[in-house]
VEXMI-605839 format. One record per atom (N, C-alpha, C): x, y, z; residue in three letters. Coordinates in steps of 0.1 Angstrom, whole numbers, plus 2048, in hexadecimal, padded with zeros to 3 digits. Example, Ala and Ser with C-alpha at 12.3 -4.5 7.8 and 13.67 -1.06 7.14 Angstrom:
VEXMI-605839
8847C784EALA/87B7D384EALA/8847DF84EALA/8807EA847SER/8897F5847SER/88180084FSER/
This chain:
VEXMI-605839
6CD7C1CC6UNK/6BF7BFCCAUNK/6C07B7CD7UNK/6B67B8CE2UNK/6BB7B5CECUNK/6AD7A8CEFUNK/6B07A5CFDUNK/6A8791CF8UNK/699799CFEUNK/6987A2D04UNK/68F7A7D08UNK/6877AACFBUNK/68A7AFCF3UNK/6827B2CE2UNK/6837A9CDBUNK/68C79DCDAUNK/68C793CD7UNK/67E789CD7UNK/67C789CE7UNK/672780CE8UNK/661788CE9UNK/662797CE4UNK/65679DCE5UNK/65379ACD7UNK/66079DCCBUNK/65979ACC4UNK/65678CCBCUNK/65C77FCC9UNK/65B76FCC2UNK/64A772CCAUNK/646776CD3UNK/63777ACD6UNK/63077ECD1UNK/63278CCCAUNK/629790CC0UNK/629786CB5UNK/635781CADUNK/630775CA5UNK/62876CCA9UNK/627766CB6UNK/620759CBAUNK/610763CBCUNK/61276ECBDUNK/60176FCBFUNK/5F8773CB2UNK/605778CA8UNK/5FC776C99UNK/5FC76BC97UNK/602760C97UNK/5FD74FC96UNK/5F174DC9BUNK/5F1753CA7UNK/5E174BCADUNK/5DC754CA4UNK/5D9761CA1UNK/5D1768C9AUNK/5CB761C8BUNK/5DB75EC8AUNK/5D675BC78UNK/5D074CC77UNK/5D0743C83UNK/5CA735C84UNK/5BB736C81UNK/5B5743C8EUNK/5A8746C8EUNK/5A374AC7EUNK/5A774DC74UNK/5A7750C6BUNK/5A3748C60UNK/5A873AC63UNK/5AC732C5BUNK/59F729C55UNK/599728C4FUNK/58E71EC48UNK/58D712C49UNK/588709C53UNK/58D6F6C53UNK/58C6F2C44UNK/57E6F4C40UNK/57C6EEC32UNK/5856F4C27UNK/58A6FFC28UNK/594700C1DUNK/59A70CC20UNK/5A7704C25UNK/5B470CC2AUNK/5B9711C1FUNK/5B9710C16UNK/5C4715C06UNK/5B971FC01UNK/5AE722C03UNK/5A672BBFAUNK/5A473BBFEUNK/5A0740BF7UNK/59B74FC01UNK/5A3756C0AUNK/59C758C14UNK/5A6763C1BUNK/5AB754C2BUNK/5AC748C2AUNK/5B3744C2EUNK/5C0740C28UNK/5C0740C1CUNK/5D1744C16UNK/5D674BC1CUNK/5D4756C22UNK/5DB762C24UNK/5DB75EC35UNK/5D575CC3AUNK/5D9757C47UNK/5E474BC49UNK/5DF744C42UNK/5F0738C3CUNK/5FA73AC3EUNK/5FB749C32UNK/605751C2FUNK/60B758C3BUNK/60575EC42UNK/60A766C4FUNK/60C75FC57UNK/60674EC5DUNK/60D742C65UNK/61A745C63UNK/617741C58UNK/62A740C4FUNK/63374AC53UNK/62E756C4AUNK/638761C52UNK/63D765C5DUNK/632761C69UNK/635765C79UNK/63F753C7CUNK/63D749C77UNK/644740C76UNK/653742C75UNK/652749C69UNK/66474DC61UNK/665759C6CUNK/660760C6FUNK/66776BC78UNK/670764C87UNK/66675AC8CUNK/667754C98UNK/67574FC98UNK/676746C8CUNK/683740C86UNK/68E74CC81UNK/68A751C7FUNK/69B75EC7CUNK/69B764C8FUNK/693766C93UNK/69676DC9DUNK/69B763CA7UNK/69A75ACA7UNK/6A174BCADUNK/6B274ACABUNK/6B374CC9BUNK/6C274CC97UNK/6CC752C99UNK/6C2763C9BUNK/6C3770C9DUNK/6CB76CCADUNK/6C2767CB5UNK/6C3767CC2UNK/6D1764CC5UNK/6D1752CBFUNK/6DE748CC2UNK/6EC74CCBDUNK/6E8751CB0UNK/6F775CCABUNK/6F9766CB5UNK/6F676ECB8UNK/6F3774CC9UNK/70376CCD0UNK/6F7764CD6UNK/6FF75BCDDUNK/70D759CDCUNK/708752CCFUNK/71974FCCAUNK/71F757CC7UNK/720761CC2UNK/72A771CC4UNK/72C774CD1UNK/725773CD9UNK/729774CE9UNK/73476CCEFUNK/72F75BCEAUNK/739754CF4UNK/747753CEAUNK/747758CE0UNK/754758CD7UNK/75D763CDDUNK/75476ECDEUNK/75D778CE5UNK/76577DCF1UNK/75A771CF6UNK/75E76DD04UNK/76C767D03UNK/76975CCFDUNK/778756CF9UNK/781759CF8UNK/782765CEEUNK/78D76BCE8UNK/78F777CF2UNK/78A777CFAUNK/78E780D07UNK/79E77BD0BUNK/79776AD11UNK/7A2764D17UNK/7AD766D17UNK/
């Protein structure tokens, strides 16, 4: 996966967040259909975070290899 798709889709996650904020009920976040907006915070959250990990293992498979070039 290359950082170019990487960061389109840490984008598309950050813009279902704004989406699912607008969603969200001040007086009661836990009820109705802002549960489910909660819910999808969350998920584009966890995406953001694996695709982070995703990234830095990346990384570190690279400069290891590099190494072992030497």
């Amino acid at each position: 996966m290359s950082k170019k798709l990487i960061f389109i889709l840490i984008g598309i996650a950050l813009l279902l967040i704004i989406y699912n904020a607008t969603l969200i009920d001040a007086t009661s976040p836990f009820e109705g259909e802002s549960i489910v907006a909660v819910i999808g915070i969350v998920a584009a959250l966890c995406a953001i975070v694996l695709l982070l990990i995703y990234w830095t293992s990346k990384k570190i498979q690279k400069s290891l290899n590099e190494e072992g070039k030497k």
